[in-house]
N, CA, C and O atoms as CSV, one atom per row, in Angstrom:
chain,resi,resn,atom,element,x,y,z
A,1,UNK,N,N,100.995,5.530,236.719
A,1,UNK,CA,C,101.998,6.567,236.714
A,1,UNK,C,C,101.665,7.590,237.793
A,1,UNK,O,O,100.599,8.205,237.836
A,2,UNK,N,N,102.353,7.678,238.389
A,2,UNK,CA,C,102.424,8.535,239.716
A,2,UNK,C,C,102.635,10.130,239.225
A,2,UNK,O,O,103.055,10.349,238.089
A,3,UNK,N,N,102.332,11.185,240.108
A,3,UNK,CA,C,102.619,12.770,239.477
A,3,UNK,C,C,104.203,12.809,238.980
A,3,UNK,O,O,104.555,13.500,238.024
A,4,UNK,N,N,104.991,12.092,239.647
A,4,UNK,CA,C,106.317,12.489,239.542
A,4,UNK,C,C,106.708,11.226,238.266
A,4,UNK,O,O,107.838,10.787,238.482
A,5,UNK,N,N,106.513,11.033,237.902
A,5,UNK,CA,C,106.762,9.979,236.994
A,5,UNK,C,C,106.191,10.618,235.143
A,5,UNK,O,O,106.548,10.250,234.023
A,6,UNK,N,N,105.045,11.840,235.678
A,6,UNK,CA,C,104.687,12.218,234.291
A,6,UNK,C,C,105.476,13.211,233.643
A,6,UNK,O,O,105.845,14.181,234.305
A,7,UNK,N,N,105.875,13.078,232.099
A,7,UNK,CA,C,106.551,14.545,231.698
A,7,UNK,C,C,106.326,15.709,231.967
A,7,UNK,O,O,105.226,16.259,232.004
A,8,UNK,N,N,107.367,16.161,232.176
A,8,UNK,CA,C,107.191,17.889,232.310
A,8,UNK,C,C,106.359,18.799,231.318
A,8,UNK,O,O,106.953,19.075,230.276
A,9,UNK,N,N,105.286,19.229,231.446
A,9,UNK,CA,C,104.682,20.192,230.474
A,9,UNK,C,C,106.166,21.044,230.259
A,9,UNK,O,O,107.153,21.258,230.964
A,10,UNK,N,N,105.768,21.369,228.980
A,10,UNK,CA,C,106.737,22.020,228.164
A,10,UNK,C,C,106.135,23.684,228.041
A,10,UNK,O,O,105.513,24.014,227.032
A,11,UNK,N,N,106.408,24.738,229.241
A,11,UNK,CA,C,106.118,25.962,229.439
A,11,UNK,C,C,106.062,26.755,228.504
A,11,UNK,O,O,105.355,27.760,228.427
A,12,UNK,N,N,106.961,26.260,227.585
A,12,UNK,CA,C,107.778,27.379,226.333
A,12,UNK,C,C,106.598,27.169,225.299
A,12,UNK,O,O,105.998,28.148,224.855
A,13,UNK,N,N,106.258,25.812,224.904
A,13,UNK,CA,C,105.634,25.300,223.792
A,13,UNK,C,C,104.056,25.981,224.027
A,13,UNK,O,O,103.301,26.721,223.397
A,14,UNK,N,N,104.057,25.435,225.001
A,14,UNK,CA,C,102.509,26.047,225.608
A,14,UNK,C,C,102.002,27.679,225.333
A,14,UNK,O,O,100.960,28.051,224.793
A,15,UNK,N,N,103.106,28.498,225.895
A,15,UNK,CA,C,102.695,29.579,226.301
A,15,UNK,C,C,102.657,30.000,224.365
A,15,UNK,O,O,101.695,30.493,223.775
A,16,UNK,N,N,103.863,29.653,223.816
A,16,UNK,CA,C,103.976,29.532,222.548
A,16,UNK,C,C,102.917,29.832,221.437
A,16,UNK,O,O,102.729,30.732,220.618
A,17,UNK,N,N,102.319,28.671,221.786
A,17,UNK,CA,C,101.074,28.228,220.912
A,17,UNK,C,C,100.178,29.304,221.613
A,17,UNK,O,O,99.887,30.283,220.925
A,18,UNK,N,N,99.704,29.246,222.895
A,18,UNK,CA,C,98.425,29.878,223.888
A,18,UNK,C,C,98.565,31.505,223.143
A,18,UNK,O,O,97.667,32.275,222.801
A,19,UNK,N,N,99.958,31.643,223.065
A,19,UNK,CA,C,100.405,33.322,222.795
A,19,UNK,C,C,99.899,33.467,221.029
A,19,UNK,O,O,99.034,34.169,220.506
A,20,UNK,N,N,100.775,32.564,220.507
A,20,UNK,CA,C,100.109,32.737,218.770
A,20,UNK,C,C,98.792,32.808,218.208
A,20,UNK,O,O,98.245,33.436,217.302
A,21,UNK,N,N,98.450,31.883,219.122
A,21,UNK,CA,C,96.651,32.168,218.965
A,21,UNK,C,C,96.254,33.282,219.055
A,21,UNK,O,O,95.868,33.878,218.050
A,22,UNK,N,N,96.242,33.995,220.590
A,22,UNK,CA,C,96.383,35.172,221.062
A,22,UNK,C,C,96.412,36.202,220.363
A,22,UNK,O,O,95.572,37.098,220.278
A,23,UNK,N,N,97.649,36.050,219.714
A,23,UNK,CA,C,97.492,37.516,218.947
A,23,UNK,C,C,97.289,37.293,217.531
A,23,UNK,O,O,97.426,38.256,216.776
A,24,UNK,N,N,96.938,36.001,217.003
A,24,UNK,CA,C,96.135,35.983,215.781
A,24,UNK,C,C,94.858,36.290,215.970
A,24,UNK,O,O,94.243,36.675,214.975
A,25,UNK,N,N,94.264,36.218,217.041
A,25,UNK,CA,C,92.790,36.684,217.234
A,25,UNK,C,C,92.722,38.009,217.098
A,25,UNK,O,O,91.939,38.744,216.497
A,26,UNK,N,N,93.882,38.237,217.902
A,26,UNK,CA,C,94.018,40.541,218.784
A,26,UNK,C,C,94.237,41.245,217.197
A,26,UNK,O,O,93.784,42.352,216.906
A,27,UNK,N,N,95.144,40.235,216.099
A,27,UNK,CA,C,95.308,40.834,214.902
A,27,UNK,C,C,93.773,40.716,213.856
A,27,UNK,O,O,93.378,41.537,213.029
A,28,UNK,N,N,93.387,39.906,214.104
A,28,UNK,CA,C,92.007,39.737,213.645
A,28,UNK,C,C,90.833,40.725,213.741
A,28,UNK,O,O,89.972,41.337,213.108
A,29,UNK,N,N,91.304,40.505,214.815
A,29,UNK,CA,C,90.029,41.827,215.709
A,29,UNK,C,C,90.312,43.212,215.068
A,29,UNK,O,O,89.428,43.864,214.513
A,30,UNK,N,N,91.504,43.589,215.171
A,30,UNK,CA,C,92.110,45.110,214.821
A,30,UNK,C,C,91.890,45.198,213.247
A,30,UNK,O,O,92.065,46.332,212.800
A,31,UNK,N,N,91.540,44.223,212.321
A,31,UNK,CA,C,91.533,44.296,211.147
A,31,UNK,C,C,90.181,44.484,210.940
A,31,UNK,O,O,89.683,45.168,210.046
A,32,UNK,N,N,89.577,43.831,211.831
A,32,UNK,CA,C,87.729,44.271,211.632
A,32,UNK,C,C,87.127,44.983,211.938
A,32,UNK,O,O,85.995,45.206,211.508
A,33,UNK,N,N,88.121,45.979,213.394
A,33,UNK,CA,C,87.655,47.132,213.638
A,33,UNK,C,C,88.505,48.491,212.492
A,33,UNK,O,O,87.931,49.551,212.242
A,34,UNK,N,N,89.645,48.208,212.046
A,34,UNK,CA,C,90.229,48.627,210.744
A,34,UNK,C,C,89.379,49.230,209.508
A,34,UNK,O,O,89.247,50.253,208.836
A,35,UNK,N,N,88.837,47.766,209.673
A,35,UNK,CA,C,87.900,48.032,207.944
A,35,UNK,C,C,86.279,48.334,208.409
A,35,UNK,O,O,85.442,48.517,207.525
A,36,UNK,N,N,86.042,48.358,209.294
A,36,UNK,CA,C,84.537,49.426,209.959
A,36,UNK,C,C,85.142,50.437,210.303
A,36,UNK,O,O,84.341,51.316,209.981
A,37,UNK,N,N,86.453,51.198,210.964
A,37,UNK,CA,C,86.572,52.256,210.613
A,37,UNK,C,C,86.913,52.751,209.340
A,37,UNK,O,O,86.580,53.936,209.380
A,38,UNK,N,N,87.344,52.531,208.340
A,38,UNK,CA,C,87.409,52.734,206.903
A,38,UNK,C,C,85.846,53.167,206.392
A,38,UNK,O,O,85.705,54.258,205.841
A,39,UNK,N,N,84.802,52.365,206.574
A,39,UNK,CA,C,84.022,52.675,206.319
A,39,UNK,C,C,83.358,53.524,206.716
A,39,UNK,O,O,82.375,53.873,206.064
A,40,UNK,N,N,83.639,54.043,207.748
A,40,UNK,CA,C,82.912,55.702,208.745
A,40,UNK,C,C,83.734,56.328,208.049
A,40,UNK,O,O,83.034,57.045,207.334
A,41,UNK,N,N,84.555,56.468,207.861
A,41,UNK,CA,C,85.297,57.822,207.260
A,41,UNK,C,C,84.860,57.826,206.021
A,41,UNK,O,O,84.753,58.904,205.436
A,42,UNK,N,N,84.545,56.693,205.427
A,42,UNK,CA,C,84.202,56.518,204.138
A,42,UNK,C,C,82.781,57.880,203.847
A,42,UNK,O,O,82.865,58.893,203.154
A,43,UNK,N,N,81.591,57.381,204.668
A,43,UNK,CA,C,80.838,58.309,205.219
A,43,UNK,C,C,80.551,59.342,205.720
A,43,UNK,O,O,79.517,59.984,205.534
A,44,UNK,N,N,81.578,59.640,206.511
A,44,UNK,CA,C,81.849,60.929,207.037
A,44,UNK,C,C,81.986,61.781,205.560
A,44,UNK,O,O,81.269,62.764,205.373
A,45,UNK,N,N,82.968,61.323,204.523
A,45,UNK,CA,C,83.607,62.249,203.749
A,45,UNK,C,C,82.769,62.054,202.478
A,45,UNK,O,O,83.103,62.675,201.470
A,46,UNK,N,N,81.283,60.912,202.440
A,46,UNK,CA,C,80.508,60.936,201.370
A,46,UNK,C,C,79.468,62.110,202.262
A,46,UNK,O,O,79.670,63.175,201.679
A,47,UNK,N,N,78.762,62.284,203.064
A,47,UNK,CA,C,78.586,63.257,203.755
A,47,UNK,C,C,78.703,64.637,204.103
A,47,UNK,O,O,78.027,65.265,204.917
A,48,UNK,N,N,79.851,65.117,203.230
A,48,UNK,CA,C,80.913,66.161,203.056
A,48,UNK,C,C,80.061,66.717,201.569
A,48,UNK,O,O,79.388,67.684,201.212
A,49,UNK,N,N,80.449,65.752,201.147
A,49,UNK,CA,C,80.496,65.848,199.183
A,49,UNK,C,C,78.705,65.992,199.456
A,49,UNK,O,O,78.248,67.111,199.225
A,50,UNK,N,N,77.913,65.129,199.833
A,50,UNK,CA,C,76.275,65.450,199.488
A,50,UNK,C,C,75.869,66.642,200.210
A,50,UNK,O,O,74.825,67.144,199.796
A,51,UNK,N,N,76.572,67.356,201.421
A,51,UNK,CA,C,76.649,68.963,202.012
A,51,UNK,C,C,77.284,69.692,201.097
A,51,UNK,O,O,76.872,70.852,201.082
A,52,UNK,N,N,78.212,69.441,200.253
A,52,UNK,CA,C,78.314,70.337,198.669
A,52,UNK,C,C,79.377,71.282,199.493
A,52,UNK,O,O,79.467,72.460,199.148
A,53,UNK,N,N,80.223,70.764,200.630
A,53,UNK,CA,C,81.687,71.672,201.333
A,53,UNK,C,C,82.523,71.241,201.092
A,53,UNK,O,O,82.676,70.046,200.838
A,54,UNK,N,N,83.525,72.288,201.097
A,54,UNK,CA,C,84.596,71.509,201.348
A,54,UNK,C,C,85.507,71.299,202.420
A,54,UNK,O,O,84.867,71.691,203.396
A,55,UNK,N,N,86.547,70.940,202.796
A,55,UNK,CA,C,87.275,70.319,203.851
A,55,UNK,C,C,87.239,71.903,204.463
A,55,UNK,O,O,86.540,71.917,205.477
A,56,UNK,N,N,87.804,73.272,204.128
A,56,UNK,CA,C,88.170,74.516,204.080
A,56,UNK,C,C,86.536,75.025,204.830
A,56,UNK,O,O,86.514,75.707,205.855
A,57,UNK,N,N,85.393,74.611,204.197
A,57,UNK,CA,C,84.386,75.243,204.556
A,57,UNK,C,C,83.822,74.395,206.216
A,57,UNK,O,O,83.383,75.055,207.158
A,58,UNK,N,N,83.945,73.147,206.237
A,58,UNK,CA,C,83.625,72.460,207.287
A,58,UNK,C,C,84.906,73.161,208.786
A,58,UNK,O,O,84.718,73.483,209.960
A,59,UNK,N,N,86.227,73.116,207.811
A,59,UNK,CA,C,87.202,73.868,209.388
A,59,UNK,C,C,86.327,74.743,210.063
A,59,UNK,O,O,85.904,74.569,211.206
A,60,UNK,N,N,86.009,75.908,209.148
A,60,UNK,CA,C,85.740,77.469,209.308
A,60,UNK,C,C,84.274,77.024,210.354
A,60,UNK,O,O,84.324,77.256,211.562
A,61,UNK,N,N,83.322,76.532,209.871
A,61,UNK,CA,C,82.008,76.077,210.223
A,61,UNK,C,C,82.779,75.280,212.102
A,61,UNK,O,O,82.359,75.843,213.113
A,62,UNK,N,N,83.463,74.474,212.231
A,62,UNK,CA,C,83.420,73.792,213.003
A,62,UNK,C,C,84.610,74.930,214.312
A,62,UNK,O,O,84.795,74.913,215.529
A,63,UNK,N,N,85.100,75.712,213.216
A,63,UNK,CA,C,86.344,75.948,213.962
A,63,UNK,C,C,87.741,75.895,214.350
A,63,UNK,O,O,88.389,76.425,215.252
A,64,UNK,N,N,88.084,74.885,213.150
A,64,UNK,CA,C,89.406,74.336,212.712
A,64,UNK,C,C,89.612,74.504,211.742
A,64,UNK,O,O,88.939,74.741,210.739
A,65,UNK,N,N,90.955,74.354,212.032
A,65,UNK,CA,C,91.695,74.508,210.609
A,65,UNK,C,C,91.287,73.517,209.775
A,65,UNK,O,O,90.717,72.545,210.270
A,66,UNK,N,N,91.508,73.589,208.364
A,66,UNK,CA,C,91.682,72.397,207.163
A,66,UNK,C,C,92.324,71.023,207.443
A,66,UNK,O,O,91.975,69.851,207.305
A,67,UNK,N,N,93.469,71.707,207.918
A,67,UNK,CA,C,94.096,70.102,208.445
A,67,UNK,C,C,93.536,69.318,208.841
A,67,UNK,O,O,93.333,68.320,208.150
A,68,UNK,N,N,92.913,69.446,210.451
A,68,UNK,CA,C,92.128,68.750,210.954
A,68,UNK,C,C,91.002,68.105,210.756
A,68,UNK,O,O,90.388,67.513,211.644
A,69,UNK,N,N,90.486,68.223,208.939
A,69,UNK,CA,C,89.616,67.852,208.483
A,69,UNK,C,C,90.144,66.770,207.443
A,69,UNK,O,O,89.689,65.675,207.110
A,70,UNK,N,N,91.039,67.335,207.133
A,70,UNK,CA,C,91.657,66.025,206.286
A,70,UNK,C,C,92.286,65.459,206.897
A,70,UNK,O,O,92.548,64.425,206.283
A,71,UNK,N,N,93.027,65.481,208.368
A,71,UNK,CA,C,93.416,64.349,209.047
A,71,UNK,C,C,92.694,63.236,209.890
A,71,UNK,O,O,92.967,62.125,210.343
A,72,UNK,N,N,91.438,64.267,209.862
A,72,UNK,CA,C,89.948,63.188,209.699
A,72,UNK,C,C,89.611,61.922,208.822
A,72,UNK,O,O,89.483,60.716,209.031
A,73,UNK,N,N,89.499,63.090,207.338
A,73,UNK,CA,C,89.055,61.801,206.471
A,73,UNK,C,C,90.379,61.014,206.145
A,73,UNK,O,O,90.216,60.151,205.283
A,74,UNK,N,N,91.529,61.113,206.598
A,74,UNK,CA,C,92.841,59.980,206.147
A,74,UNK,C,C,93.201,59.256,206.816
A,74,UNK,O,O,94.234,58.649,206.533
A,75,UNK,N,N,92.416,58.962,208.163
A,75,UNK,CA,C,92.019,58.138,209.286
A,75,UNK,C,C,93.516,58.632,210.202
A,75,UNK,O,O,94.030,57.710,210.837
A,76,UNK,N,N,93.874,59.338,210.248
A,76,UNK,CA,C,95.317,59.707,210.852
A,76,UNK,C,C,94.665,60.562,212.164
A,76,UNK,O,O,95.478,60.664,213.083
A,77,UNK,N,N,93.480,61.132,212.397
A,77,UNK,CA,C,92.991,61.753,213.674
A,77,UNK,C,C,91.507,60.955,213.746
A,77,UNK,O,O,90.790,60.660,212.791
A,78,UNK,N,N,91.274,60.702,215.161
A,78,UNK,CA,C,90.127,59.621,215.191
A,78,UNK,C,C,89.306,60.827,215.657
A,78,UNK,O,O,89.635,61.950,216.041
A,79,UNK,N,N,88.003,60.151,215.476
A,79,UNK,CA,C,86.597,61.357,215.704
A,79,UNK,C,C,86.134,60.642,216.670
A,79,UNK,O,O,85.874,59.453,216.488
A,80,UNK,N,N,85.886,61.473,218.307
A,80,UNK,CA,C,85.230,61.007,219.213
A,80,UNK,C,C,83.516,61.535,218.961
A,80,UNK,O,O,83.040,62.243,218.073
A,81,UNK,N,N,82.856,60.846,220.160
A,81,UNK,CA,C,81.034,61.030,219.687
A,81,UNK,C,C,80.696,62.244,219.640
A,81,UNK,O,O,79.710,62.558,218.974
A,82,UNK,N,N,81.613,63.435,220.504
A,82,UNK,CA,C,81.033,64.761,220.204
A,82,UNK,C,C,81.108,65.281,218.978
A,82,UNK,O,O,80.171,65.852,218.421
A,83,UNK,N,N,82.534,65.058,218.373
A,83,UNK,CA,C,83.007,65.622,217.008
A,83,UNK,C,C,81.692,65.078,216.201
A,83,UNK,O,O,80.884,65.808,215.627
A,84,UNK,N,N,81.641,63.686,216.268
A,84,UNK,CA,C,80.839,63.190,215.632
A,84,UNK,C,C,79.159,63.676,215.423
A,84,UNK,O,O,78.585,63.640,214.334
A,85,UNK,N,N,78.611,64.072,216.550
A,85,UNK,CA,C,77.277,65.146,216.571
A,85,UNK,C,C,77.779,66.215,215.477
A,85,UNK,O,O,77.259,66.170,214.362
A,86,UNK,N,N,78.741,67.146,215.746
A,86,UNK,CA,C,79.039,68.044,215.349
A,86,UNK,C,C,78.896,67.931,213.985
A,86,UNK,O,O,77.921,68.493,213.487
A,87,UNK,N,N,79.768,67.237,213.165
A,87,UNK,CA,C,79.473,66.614,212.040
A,87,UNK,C,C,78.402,66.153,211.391
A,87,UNK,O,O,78.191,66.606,210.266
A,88,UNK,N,N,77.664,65.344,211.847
A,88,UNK,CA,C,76.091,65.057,211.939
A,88,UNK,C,C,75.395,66.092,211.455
A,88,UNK,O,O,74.802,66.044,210.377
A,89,UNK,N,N,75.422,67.309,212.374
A,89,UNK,CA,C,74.545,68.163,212.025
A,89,UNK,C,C,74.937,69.205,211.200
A,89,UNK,O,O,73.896,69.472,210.600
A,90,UNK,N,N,75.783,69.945,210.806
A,90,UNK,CA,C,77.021,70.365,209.674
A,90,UNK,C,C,76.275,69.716,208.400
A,90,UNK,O,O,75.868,70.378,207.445
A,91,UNK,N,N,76.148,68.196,208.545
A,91,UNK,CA,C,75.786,67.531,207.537
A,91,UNK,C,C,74.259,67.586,207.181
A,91,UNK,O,O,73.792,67.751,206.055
A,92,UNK,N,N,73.616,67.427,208.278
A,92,UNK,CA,C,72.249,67.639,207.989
A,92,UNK,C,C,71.885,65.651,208.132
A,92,UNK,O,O,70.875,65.200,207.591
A,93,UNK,N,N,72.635,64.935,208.729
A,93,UNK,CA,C,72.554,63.539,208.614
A,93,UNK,C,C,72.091,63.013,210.480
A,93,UNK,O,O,72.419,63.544,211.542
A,94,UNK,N,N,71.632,62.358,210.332
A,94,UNK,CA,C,71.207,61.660,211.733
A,94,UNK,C,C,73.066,60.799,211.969
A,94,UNK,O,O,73.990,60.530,211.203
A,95,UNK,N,N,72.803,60.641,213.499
A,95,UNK,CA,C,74.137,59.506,213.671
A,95,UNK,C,C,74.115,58.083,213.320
A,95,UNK,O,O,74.973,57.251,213.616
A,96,UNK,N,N,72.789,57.856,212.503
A,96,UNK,CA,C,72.876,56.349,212.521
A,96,UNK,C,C,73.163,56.649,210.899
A,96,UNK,O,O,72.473,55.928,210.179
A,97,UNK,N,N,73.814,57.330,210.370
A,97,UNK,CA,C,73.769,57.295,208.923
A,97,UNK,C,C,75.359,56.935,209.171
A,97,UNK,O,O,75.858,56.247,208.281
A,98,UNK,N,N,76.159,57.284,210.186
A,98,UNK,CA,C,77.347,56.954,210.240
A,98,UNK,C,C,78.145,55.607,211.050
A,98,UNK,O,O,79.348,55.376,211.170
A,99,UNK,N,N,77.064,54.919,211.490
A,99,UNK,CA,C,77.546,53.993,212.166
A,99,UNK,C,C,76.919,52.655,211.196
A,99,UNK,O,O,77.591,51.625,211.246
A,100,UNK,N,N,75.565,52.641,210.255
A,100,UNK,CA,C,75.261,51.909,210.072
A,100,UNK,C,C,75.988,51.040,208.844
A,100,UNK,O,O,75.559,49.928,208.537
């Protein structure tokens, strides 16, 4: 069988399948980074409770309002590594108490 003699790959089917995979993995992934972030906040806000504050006392301490503390622990505002020091020490906790 010569090149021109073989079927046409089927572009649609291919990319199809190549694509479903794709984002069953990308959905995979986001679910495992999902539920390890669940669990930092989980920490963050057991962290809170063994510092004996509350959301009201950590704003004032950090400089924010309340909100921004409970839009912390309801995973609705993400905590970059500085916040995260900040917190840390507020807490009286090393950073590996929150990642581990």
């Amino acid at each position: 069988m010569g090149i021109a003699s073989q079927p046409p790959i089927n572009i649609i089917n291919y990319y199809g399948i190549f694509h479903n995979s794709l984002y069953h993995n990308i959905v995979a992934m986001a679910d495992k980074h999902r539920a390890k972030y669940q669990r930092f906040i989980k920490k963050l806000r057991q962290a809170r409770f063994e510092a004996e504050l509350t959301q009201v006392d950590v704003g004032i301490k950090l400089k924010q309002p309340q909100a921004y503390i409970s839009k912390i622990e309801r995973g609705e505002r993400r905590v970059d590594i500085v916040e995260l020091h900040e917190f840390a020490k507020l807490y009286k906790k090393p950073l590996e108490y929150f990642v581990k």
